[in-house]
C-alpha positions in Angstrom: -41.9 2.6 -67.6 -41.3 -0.4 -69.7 -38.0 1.2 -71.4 -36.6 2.1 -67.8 -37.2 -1.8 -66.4 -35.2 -2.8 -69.9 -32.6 -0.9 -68.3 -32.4 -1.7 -64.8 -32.9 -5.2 -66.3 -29.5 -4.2 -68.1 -28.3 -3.0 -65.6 -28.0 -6.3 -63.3 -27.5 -8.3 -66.1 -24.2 -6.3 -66.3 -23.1 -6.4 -62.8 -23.7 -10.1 -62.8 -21.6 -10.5 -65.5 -19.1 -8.4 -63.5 -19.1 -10.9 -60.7 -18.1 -13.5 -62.7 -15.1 -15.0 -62.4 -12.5 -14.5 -65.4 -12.1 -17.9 -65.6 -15.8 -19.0 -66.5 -15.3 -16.1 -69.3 -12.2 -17.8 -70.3 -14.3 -21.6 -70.7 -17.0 -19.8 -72.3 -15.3 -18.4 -74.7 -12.9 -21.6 -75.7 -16.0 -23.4 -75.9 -17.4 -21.1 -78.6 -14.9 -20.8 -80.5 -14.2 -24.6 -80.4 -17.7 -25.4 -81.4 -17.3 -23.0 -83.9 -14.5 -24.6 -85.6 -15.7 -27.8 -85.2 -18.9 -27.0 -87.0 -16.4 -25.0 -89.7 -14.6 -28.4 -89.8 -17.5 -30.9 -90.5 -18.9 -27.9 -93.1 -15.6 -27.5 -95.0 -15.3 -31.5 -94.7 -18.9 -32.1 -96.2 -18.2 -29.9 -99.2 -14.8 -31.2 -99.8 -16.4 -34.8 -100.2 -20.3 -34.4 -100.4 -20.4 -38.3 -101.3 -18.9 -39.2 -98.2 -21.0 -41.5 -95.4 -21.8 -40.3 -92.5 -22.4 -43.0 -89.8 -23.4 -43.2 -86.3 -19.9 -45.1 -85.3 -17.6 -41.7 -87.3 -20.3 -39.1 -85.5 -19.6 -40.7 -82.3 -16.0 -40.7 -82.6 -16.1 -37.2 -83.8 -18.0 -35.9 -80.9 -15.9 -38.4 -78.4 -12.9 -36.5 -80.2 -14.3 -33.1 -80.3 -15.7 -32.9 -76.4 -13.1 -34.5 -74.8 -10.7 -31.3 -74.6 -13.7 -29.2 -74.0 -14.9 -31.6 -70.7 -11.3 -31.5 -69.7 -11.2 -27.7 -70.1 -14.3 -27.7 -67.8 -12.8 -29.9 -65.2 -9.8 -28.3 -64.7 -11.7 -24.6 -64.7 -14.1 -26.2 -62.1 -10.8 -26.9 -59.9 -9.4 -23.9 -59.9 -13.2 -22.0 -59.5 -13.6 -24.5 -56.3 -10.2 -23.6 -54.8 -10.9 -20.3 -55.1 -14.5 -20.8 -53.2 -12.8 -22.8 -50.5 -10.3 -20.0 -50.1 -12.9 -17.6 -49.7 -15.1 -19.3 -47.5 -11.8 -19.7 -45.2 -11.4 -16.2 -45.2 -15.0 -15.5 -44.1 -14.5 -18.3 -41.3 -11.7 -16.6 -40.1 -13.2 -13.4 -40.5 -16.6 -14.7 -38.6 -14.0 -15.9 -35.9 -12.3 -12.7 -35.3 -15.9 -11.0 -35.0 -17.1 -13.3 -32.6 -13.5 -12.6 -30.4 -13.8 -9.1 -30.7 -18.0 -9.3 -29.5 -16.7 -11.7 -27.0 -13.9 -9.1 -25.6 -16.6 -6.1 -25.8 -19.3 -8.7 -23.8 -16.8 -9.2 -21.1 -15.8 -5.5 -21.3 -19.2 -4.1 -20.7 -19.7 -6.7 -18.1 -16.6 -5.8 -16.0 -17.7 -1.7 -16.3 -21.3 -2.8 -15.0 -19.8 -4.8 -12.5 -17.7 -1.4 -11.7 -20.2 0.8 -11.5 -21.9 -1.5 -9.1 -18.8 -2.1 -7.3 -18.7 2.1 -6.6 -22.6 2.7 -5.8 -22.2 -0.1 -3.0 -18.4 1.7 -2.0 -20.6 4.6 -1.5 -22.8 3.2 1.2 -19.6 1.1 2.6 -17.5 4.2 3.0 -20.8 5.9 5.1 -20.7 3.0 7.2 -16.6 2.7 8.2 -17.2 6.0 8.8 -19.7 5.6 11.3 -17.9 2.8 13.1 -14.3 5.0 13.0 -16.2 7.6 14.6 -17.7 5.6 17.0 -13.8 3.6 18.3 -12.5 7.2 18.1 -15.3 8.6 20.6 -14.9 5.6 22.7 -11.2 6.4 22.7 -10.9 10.0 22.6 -14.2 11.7 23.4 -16.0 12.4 26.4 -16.7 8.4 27.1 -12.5 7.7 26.4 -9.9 10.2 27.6 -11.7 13.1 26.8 -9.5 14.7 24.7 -12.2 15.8 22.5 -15.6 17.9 23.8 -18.8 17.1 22.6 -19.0 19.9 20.5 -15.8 19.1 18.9 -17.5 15.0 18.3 -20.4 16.4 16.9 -18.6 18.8 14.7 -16.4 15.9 13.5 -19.7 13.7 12.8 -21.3 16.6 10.9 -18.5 16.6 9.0 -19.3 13.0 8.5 -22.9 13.2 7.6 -21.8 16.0 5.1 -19.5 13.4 3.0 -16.6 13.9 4.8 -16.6 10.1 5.7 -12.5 9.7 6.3 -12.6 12.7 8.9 -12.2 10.3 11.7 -9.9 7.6 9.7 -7.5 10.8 9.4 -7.9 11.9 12.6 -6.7 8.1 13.6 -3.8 8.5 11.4 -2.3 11.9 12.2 -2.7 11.6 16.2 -0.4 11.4 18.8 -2.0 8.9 21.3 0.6 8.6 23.3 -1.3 9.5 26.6 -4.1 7.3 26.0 -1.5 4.7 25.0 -0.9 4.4 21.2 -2.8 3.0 18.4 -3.0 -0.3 20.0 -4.9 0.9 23.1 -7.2 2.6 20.8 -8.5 0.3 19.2 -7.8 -2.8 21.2 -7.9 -1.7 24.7 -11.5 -2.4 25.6 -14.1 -4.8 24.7 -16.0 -1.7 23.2 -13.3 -0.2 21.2 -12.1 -3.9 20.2 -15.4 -4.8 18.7 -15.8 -1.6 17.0 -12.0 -2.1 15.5 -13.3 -5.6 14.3 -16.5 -4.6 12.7 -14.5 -2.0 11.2 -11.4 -4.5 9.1 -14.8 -7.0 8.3 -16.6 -4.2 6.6 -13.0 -2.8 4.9 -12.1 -6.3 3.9 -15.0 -7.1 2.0 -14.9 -4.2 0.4 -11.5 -4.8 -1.1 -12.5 -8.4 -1.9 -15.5 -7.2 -4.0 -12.7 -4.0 -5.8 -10.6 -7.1 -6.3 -13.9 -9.0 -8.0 -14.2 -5.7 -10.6 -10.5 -4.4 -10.9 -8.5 -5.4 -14.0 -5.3 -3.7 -13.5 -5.6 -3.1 -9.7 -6.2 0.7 -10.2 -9.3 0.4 -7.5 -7.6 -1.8 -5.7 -4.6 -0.1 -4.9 -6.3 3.5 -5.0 -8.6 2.3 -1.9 -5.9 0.5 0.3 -4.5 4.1 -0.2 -7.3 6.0 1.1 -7.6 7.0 4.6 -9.4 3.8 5.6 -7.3 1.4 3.8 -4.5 2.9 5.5 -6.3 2.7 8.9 -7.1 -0.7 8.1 -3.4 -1.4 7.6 -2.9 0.4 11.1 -5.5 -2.0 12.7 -4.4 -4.8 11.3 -0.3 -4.3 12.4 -1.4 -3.6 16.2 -4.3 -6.1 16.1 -3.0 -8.6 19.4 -2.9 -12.1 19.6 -6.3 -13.8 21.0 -4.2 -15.0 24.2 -3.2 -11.1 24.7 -6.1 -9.7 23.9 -7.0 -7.3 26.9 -11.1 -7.6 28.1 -11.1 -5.0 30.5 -15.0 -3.3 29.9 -15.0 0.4 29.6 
């Protein structure tokens, strides 16, 4: 037990040695081997002339003489080792800075996809509901209670359909009908109070729904996809034909 803590004793002396920078090997070295020859020197000088005096005033100018290179060794090592340290503390600045940009760019990433996947579970319920109200202006226009074009049977075909998740069946229907006997698009949805009010309730609901895509939608991929859809392009429809207040027809149905 004792032997194997020698050598894991060993064994981190080693690998602190191997951190070490070259240069403090370089000053340890020159220092050894200068206060080796300096101790040759006063040897060899003492047994050239053993009668010589040695006073405090020639010690202290040897010493002055001898350490001076040495302390000026030293400073300029300690230069260059502090450089280096400044150098590599910059480095782990800029490398803390970089990490903090990239977990700032993930933070705001995973924000935007929870604010996405919100954005779709409340489309969900939205789309349910502008179906309901399309299916209600397109009874009130084309069922039994408008021109009767379409039975019951047929309406309540249409709104299982609807119930089913077939929610654009009667934004479709809106956009692939002739209505020229009941009068166009226009008298559809703007005709009577009824249908007007329905049309109305309808572009509030569709418009903030986009405004909430826009809220969540980076590159406008939502964005555009649901102005596409069957009630985006009904809501276009709505919005072209929707009269001004002063022509607004209030004839009840």
């Amino acid at each position: 037990m004792a032997k194997l803590c020698v050598m894991n004793n060993s064994s981190e002396f080693i690998a602190f040695l191997a951190r070490r920078d070259w240069r403090i090997w370089f000053g340890v070295v020159v220092t050894i081997v200068w206060i080796g020859g300096g101790i040759w020197f006063v040897a060899y000088s003492a047994a050239q002339d053993p009668n010589q005096a040695f006073t405090l005033e020639a010690i202290g100018g040897f010493l002055e003489g001898a350490f001076a290179p040495l302390a000026f060794l030293w400073l300029v090592l300690g230069l260059f080792i502090q450089q280096r340290e400044l150098t590599r503390n910059t480095e782990a600045l800029r490398l803390t800075v970089e990490q903090s940009e990239k977990q700032t760019t993930a933070i705001a990433a995973t924000e935007m996809n929870a604010r996405q996947e919100t954005f779709f579970k409340i489309a969900e319920n939205v789309k349910n509901q502008l179906s309901g109200i399309s299916g209600m202006l397109f009874m009130s226009g084309l069922g039994p209670a408008g021109s009767g074009r379409y039975s019951r049977d047929e309406m309540d075909e249409m709104f299982k359909n609807a119930g089913e998740g077939d929610w654009s069946v009667f934004a479709r229907q809106f956009l692939t009908i002739d209505a020229l006997e009941e009068g166009g698009l226009p008298a559809l949805f703007y005709q009577t109070e009824i249908r007007r009010k329905h049309t109305q309730n309808y572009g509030r609901t569709f418009s903030r729904l986009l405004r909430l895509a826009e809220d969540c939608d980076v590159d406008g991929i939502i964005t555009d996809s649901l102005r596409q859809s069957a009630f985006g392009l009904l809501y276009d429809r709505m919005k072209l034909y929707e009269p001004d207040s002063a022509d607004s027809v209030s004839t009840p149905e």
